[in-house]
VOKOL-883917 format. One record per residue (C-alpha): residue in three letters; x negated, y, z. Coordinates in nm, 2 decimals. Example, Ala and Ser with C-alpha at 12.3 -4.5 7.8 and 13.67 -1.06 7.14 Angstrom:
2
+---------+--------+--------+--------+
: residuo :      X :      Y :      Z :
+---------+--------+--------+--------+
:     ALA :  -1.23 :  -0.45 :   0.78 :
:     SER :  -1.37 :  -0.11 :   0.71 :
+---------+--------+--------+--------+
***
This chain:
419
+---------+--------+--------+--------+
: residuo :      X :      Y :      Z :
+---------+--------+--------+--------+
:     UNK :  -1.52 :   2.29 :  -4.80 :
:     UNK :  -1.52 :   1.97 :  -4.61 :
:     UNK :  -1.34 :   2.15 :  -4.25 :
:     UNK :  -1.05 :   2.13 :  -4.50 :
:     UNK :  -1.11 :   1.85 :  -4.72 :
:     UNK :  -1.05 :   1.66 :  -4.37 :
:     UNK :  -0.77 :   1.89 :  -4.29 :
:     UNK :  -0.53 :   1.86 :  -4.61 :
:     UNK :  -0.62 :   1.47 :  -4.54 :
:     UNK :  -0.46 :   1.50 :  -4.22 :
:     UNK :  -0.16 :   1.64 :  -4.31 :
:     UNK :   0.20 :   1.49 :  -4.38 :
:     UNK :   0.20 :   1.38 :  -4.73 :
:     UNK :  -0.11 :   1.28 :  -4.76 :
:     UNK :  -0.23 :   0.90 :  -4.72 :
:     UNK :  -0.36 :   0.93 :  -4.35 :
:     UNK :  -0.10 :   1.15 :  -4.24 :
:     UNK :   0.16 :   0.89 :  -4.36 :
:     UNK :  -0.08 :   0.63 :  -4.19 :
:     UNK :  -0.07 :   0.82 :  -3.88 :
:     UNK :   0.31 :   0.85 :  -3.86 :
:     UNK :   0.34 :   0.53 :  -3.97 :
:     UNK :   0.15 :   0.38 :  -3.66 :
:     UNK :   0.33 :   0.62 :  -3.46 :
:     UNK :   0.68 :   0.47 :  -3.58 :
:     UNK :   0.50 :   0.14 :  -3.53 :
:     UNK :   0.40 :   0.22 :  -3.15 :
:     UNK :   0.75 :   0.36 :  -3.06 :
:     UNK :   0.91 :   0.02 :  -3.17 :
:     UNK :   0.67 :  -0.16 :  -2.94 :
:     UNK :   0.74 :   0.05 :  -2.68 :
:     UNK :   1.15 :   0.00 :  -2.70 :
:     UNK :   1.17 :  -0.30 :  -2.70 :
:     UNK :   0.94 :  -0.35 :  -2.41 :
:     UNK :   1.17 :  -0.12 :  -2.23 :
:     UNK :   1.50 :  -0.31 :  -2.37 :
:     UNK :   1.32 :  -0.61 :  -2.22 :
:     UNK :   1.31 :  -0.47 :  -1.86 :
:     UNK :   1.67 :  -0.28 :  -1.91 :
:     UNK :   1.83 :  -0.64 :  -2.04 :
:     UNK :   1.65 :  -0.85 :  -1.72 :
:     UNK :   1.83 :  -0.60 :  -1.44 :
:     UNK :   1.43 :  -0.51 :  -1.32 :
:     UNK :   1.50 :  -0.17 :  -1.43 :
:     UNK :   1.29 :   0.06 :  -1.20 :
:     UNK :   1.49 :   0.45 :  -1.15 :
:     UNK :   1.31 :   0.68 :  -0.93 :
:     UNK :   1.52 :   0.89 :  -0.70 :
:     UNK :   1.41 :   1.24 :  -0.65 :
:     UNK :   1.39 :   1.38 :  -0.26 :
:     UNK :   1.45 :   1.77 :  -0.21 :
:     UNK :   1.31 :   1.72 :   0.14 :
:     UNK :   1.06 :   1.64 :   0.33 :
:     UNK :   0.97 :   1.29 :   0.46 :
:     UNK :   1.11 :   1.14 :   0.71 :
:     UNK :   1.40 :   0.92 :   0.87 :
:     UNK :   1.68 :   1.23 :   0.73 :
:     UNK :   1.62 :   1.33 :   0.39 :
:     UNK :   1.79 :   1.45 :   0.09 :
:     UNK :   1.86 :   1.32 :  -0.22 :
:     UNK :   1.94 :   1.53 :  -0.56 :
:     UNK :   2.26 :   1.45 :  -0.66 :
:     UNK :   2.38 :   1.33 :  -0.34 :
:     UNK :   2.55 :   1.55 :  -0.14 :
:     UNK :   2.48 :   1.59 :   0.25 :
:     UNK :   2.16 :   1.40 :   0.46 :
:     UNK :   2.11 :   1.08 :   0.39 :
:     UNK :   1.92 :   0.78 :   0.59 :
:     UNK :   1.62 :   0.69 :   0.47 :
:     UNK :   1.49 :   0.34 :   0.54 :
:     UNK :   1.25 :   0.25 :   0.29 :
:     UNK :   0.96 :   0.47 :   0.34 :
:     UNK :   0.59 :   0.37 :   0.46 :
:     UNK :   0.61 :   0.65 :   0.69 :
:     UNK :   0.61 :   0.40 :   0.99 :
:     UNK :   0.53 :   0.62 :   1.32 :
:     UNK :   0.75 :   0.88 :   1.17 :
:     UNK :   0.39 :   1.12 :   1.18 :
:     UNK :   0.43 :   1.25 :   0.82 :
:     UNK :   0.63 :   1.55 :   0.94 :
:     UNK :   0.49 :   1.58 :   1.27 :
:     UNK :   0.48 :   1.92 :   1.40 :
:     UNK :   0.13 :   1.91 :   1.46 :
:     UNK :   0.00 :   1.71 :   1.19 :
:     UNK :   0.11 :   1.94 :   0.95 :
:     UNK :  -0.04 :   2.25 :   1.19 :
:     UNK :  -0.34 :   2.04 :   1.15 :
:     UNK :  -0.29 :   1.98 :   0.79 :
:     UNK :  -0.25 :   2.40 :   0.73 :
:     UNK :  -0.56 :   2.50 :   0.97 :
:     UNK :  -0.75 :   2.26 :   0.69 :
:     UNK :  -0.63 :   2.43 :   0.42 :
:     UNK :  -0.71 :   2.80 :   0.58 :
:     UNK :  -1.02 :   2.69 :   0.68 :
:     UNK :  -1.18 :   2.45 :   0.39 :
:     UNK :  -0.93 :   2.57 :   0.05 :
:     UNK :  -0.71 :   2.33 :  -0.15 :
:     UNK :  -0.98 :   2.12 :  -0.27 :
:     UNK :  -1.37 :   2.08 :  -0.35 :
:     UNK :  -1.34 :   2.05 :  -0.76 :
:     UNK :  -1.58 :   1.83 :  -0.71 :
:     UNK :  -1.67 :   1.45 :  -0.67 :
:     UNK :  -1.89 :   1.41 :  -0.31 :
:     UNK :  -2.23 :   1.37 :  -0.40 :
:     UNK :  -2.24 :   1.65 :  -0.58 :
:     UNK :  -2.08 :   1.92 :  -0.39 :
:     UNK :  -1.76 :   1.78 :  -0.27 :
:     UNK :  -1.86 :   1.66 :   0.09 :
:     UNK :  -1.73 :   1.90 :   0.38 :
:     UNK :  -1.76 :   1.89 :   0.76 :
:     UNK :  -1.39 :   1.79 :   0.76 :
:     UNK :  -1.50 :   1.42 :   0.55 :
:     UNK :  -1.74 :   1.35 :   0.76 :
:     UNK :  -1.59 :   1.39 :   1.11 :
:     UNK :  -1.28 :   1.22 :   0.93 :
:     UNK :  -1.55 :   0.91 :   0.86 :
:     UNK :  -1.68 :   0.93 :   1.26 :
:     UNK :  -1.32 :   0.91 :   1.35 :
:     UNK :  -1.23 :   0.63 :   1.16 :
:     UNK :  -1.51 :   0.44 :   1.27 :
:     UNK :  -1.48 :   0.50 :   1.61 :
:     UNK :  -1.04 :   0.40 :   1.59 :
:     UNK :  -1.19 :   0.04 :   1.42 :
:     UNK :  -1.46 :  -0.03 :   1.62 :
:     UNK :  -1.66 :  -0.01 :   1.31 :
:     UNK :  -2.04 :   0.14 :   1.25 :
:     UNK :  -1.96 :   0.32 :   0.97 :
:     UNK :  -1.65 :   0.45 :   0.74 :
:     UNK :  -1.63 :   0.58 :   0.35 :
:     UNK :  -1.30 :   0.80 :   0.24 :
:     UNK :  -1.15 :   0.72 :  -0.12 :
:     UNK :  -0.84 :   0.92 :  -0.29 :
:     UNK :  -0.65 :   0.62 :  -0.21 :
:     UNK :  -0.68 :   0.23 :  -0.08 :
:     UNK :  -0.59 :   0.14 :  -0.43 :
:     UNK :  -0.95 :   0.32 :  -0.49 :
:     UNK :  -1.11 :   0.17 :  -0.18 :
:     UNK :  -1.03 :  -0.17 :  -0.34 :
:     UNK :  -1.17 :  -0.11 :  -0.68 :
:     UNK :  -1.47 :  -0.01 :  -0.50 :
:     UNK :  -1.53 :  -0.29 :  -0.34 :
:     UNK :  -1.62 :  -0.63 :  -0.46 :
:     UNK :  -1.76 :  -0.44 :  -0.77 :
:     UNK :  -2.04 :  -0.31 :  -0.54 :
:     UNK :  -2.10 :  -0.59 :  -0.30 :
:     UNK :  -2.04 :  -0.89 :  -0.47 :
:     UNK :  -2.29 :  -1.05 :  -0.78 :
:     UNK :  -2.30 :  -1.33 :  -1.01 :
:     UNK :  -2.44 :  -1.56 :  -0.75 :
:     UNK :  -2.17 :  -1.47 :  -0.49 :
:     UNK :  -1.79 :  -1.60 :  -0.44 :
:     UNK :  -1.48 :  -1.47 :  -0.34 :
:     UNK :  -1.19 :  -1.60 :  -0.19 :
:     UNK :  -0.84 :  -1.43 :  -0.25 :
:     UNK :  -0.52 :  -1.49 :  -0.06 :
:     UNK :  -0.28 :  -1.59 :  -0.39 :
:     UNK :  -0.03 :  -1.31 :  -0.24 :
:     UNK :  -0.24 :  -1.01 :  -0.19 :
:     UNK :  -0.20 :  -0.69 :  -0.33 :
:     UNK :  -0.24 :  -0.59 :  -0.69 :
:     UNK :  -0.51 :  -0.38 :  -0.57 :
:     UNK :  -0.71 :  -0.63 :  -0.42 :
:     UNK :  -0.64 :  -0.86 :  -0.73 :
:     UNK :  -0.76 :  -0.57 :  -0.96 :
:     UNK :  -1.09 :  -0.51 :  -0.72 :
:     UNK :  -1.15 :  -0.88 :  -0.77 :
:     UNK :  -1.08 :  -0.85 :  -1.16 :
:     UNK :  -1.40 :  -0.59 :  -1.18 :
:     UNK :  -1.70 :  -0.78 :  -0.98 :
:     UNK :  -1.88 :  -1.09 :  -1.17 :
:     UNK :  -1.85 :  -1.32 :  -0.85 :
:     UNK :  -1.74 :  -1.66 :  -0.88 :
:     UNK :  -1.35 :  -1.60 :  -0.79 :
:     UNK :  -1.13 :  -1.89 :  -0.58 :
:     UNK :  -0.76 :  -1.88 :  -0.54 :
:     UNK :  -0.60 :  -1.99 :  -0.21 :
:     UNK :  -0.21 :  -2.07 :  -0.15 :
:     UNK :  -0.09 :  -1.83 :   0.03 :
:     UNK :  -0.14 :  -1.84 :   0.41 :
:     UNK :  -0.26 :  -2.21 :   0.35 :
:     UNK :  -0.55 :  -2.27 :   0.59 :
:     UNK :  -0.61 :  -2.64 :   0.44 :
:     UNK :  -0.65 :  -2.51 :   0.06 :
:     UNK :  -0.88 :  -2.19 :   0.20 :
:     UNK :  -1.08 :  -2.49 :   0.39 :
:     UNK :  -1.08 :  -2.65 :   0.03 :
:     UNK :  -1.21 :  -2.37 :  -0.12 :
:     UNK :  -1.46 :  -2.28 :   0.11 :
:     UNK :  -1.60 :  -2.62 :   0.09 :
:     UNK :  -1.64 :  -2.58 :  -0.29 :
:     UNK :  -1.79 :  -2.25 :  -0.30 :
:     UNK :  -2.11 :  -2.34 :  -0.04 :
:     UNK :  -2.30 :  -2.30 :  -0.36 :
:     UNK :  -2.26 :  -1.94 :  -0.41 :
:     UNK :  -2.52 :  -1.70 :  -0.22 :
:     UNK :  -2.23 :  -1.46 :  -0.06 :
:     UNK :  -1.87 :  -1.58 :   0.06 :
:     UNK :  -1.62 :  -1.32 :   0.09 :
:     UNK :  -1.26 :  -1.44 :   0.21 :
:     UNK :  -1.06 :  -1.17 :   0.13 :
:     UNK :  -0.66 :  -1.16 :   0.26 :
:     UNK :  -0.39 :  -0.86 :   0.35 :
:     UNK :  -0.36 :  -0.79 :   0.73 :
:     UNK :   0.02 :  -0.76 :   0.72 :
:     UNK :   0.17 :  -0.87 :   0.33 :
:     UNK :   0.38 :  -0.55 :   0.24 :
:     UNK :   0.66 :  -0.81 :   0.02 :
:     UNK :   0.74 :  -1.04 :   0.28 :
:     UNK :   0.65 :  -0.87 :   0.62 :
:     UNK :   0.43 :  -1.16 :   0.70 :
:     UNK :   0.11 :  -1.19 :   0.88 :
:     UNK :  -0.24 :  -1.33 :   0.77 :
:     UNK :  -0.33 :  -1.62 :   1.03 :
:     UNK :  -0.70 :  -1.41 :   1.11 :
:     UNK :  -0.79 :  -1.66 :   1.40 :
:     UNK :  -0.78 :  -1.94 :   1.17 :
:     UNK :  -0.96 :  -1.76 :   0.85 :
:     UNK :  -1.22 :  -1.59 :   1.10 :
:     UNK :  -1.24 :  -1.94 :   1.27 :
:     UNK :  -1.34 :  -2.10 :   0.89 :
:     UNK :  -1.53 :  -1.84 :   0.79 :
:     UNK :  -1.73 :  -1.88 :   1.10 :
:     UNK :  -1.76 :  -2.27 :   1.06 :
:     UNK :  -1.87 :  -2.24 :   0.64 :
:     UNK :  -2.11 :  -1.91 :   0.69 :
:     UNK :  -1.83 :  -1.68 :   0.50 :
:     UNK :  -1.78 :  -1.32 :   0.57 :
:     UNK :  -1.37 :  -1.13 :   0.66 :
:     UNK :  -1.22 :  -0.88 :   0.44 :
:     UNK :  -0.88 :  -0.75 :   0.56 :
:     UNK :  -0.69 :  -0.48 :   0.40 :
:     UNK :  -0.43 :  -0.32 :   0.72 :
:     UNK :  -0.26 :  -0.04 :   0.48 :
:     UNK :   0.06 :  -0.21 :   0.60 :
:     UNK :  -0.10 :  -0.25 :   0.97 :
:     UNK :  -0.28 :   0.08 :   1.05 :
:     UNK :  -0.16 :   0.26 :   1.32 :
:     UNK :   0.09 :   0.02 :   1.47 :
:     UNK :   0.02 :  -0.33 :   1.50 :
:     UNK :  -0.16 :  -0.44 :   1.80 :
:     UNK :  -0.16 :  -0.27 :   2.12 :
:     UNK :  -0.30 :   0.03 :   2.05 :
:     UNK :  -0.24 :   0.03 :   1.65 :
:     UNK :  -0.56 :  -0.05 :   1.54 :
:     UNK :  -0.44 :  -0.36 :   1.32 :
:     UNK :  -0.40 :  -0.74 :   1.25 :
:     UNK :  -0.76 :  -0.79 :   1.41 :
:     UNK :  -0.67 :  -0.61 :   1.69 :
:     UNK :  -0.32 :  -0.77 :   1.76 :
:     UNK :  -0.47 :  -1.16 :   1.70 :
:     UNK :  -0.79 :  -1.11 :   1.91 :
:     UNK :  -1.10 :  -1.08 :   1.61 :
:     UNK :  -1.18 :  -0.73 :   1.59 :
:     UNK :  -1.56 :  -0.86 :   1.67 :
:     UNK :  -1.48 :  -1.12 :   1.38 :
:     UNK :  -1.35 :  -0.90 :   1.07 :
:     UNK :  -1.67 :  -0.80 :   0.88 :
:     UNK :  -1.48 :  -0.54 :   0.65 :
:     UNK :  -1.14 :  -0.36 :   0.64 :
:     UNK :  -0.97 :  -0.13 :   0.39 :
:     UNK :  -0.73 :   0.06 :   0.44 :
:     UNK :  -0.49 :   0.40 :   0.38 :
:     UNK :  -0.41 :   0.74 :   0.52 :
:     UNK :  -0.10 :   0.73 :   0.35 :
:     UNK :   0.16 :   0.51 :   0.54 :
:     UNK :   0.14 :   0.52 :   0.92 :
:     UNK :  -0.14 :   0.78 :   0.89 :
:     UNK :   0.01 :   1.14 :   0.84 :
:     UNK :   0.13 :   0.99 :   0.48 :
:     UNK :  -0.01 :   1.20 :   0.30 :
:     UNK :  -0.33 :   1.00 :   0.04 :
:     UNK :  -0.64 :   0.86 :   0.11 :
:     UNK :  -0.79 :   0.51 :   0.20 :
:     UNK :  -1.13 :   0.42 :   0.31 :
:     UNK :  -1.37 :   0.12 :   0.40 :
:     UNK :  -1.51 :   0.07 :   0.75 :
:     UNK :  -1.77 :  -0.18 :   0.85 :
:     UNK :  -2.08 :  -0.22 :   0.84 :
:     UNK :  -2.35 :   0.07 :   0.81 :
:     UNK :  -2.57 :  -0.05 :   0.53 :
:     UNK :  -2.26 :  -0.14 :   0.33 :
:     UNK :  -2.06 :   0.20 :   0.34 :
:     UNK :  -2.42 :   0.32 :   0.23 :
:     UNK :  -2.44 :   0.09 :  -0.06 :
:     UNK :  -2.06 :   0.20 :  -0.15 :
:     UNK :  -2.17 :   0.57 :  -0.18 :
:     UNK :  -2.43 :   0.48 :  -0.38 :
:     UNK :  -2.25 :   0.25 :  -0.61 :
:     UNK :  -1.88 :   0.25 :  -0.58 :
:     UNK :  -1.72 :   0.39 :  -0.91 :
:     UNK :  -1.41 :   0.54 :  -0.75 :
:     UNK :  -1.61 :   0.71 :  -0.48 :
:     UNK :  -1.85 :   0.81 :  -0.75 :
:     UNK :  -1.61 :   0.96 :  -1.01 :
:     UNK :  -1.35 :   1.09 :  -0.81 :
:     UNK :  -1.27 :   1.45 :  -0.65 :
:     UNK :  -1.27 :   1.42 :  -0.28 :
:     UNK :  -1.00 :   1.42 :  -0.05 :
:     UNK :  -0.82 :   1.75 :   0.01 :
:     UNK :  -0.93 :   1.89 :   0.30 :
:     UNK :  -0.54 :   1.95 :   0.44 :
:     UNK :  -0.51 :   1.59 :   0.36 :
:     UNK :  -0.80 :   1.54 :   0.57 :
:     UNK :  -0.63 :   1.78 :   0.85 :
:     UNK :  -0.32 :   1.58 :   0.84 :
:     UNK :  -0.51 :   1.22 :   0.89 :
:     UNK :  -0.71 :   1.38 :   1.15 :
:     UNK :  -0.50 :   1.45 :   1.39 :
:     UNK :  -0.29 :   1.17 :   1.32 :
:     UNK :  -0.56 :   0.96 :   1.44 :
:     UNK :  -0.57 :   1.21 :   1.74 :
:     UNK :  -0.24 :   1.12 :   1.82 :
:     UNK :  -0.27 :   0.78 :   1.83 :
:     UNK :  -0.58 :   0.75 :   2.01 :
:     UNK :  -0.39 :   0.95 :   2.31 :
:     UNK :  -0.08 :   0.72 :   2.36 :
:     UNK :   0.06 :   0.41 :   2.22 :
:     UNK :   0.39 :   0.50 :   2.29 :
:     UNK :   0.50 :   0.55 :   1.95 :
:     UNK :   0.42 :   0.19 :   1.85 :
:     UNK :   0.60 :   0.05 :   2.10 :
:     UNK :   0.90 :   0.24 :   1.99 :
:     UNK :   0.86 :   0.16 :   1.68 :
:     UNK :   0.84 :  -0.23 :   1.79 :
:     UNK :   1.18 :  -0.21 :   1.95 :
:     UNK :   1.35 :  -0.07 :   1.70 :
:     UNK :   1.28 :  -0.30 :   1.41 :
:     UNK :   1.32 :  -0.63 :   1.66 :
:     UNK :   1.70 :  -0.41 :   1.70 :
:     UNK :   1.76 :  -0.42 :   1.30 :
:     UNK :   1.61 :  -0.78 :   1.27 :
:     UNK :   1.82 :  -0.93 :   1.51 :
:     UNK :   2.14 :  -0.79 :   1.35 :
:     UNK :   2.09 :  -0.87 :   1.04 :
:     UNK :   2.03 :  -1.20 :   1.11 :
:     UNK :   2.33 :  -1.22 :   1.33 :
:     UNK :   2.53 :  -1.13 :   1.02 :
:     UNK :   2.39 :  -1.40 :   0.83 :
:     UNK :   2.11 :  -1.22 :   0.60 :
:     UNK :   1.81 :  -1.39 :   0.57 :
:     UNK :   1.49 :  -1.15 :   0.67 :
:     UNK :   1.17 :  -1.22 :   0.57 :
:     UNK :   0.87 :  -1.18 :   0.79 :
:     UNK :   0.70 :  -1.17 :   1.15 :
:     UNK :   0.84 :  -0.90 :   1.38 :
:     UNK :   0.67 :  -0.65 :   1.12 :
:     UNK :   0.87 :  -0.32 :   1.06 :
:     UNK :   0.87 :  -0.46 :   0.73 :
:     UNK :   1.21 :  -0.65 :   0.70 :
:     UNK :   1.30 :  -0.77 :   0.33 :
:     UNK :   1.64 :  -0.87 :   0.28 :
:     UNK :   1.61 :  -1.14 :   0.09 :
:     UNK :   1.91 :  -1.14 :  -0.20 :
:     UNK :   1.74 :  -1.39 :  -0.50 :
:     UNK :   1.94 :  -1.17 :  -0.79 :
:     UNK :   1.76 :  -0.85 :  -0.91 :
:     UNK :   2.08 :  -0.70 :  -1.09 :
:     UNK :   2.27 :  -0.77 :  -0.71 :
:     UNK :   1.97 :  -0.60 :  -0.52 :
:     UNK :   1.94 :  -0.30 :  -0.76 :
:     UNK :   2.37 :  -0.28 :  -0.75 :
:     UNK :   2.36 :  -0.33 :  -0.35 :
:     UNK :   2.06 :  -0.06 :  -0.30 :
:     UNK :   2.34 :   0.19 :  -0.51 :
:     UNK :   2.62 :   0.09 :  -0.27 :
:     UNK :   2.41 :   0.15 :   0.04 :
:     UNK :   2.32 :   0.53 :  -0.10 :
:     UNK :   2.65 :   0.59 :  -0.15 :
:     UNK :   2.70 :   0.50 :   0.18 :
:     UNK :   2.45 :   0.75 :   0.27 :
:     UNK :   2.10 :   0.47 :   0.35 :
:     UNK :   1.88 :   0.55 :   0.08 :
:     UNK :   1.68 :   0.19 :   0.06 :
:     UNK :   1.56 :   0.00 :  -0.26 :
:     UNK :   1.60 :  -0.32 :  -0.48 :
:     UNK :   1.28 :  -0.48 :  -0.58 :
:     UNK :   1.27 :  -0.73 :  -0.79 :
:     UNK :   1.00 :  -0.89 :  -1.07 :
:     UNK :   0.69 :  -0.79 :  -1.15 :
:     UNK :   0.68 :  -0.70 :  -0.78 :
:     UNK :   0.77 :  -0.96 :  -0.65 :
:     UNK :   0.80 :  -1.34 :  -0.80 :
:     UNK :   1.10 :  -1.38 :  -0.99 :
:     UNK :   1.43 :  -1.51 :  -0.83 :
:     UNK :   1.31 :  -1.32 :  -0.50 :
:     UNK :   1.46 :  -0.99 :  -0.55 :
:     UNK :   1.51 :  -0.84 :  -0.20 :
:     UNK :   1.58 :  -0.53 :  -0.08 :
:     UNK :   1.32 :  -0.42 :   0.15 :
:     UNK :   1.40 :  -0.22 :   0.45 :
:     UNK :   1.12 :  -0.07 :   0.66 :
:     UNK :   1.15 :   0.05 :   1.05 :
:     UNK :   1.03 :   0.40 :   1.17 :
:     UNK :   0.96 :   0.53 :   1.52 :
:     UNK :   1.20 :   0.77 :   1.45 :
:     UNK :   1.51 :   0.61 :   1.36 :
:     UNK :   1.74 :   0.62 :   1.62 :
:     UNK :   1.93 :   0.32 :   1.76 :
:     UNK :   2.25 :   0.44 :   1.60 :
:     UNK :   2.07 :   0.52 :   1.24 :
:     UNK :   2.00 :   0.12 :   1.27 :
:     UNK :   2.35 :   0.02 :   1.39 :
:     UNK :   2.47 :   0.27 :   1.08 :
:     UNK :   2.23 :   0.09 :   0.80 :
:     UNK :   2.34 :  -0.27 :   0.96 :
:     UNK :   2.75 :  -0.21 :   0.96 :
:     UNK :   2.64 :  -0.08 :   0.59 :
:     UNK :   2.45 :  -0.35 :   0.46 :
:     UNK :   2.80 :  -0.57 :   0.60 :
:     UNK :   3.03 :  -0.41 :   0.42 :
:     UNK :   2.79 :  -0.38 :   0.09 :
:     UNK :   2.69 :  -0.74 :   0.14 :
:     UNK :   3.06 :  -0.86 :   0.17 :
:     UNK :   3.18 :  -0.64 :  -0.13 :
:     UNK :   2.89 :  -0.80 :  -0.39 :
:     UNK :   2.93 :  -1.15 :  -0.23 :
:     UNK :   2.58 :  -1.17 :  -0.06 :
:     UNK :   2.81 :  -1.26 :   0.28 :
:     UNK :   3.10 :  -1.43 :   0.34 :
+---------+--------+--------+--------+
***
């Protein structure tokens, strides 16, 4: 009797169903117009769908014939390495597609913990803690470590998953301009108070290609008692001499207390992130970080991939400094045709446009000119800073970079961005 007293309430016709649809109606209005919003501004966000694998060549649905692809993460070119994804299908033979299961339960496998070992061992680190992604690693963090009587101190152009991490922990939070050693100085001066000081900045900043001053944060860390977290997702694997990061390439690996990081840029590309650093604080993180926690753990052919990414890496450097060539080749040309590129030799190169609707309509022209590359405008970046960002991998060839420069000319000229 009451099953369907509560069931005839429920339906159309009746007061709450009418409620119901009404709310609905009301929720779909909200939502249109919130899409109109970012339709009318030009920051309009399409996803193109690959039929391919990754890589420098790919192909586009609803493009005919192979088409260049410079915009991808996929820096050392190892996400469709021969023997990364051997390494990648031995995992899944050997360990299944997944654990259905968070870690401390019974989601921990001999593949995570060598993966850990390895990790450590590639950052000079005691200790190393895998997450689903570095978005995850980030949430994790501050939550765990950081109190009510500690402080933080954030980079004001980090990433939005460092400035979410920060959002979740109840430490006293500080703003810095960004890359502004005098205002970090400032801040650190103000927050002696608090028991902890974490300064926390991106290794390599994955908008504008440019690269955290570590020498001078480790050197004012050192001089106020602070600690150094670096996130390297956009750093791993290729910057420094033997890929191991910012700390590496500036000279402070000794100096860094923490870094975060991914598995899915220079690292096989596939997911993944982790923490490295000190022992007693990747044990705290298994014991308390929410995303380590609560989540399923990494696929083991995920794991696989990573692996022997790392493998490859750790034998020869000779991909990085392939990679290093070629995106000082596309930087210099661009600039010689009068784009402005943003950044420090990173393989990172933003061409920098101001206009959203004119990077969103150049980033078409370019794919119909076969160079698949993409406009980014606001909220990703600060508003009247659309660019399109272009990013370098070991295996583009020098000709694939003379093709995507001689486009960007003729695109650039046709939309007015060049004379």
């Amino acid at each position: 009797m009451w099953a369907g007293h509560v069931l005839r309430a429920a339906l159309p016709g009746t007061p709450r169903g009418h409620r119901a649809q009404s709310a609905l109606a009301q929720l779909r209005g909200v939502l249109e117009r919130e899409l109109e919003g970012i339709r009318e501004a030009g920051t309009w966000k399409s996803e193109r769908v690959i039929t391919s694998r990754q890589g420098p060549y790919i192909h586009v649905d609803g493009v005919s014939g192979g088409i260049l692809n410079f915009c991808a993460n996929n820096y050392l070119g190892l996400s469709s390495h021969p023997e990364v994804i051997q390494a990648g299908l031995r995992a899944l033979e050997e360990f299944g597609a997944g654990l259905s299961s968070v870690r401390f339960i019974c989601g921990t496998q001999s593949i995570h913990k060598n993966l850990e070992a390895k990790i450590a061992r590639f950052h000079q680190r005691e200790d190393a803690i895998l997450y689903p992604s570095c978005f995850d690693a980030n949430a994790g963090l501050f939550e765990a470590l950081l109190t009510p009587e500690d402080a933080v101190l954030s980079d004001e152009l980090n990433h939005a998953s460092i400035i979410d991490g920060i959002r979740l922990c109840k430490a006293h939070k500080y703003r810095y301009r960004h890359l502004d050693m005098a205002d970090l100085e400032a801040k650190l001066q103000e927050a002696q108070k608090h028991r902890l000081r974490l300064v926390a900045t991106d290794g390599a900043f994955s908008m504008d290609g440019d690269i955290a001053p570590l020498r001078e944060i480790c050197r004012l860390a050192s001089q106020y008692g602070a600690l150094v977290f670096v996130d390297e997702c956009h750093a791993t694997g290729f910057l420094g001499p033997t890929g191991r990061g910012t700390d590496e390439l500036l000279g402070v690996m000794d100096q860094v207390t923490i870094i975060n990081s991914t598995l899915g840029k220079a690292l096989g590309g596939a997911s993944g992130g982790y923490t490295t650093g000190p022992g007693p604080l990747v044990s705290l993180l298994r014991q308390r970080a929410r995303p380590y926690l609560f989540s399923n753990s990494l696929p083991p052919a995920v794991a696989g991939c990573a692996s022997k990414a790392l493998d490859l890496l750790m034998e020869s450097n000779a991909i990085i400094q392939s990679m290093a060539a070629k995106t000082q080749r596309f930087r210099g040309k661009m600039e010689a045709a009068g784009f402005t590129i943003l950044g420090a030799n990173h393989p990172i190169c933003p061409v920098m446009l101001g206009d959203a609707r004119l990077a969103s309509r150049m980033a078409d022209d370019m794919l119909k000119r076969g160079i698949f590359v993409i406009g980014f405008s606001y909220p990703v970046v600060p508003k009247g800073k659309a660019r399109i960002r272009v990013q370098i991998s070991a295996l583009h060839r020098e000709e694939d970079i003379n093709r995507c420069v001689q486009a960007f000319v003729e695109v650039g000229r046709l939309h007015g961005a060049l004379p």
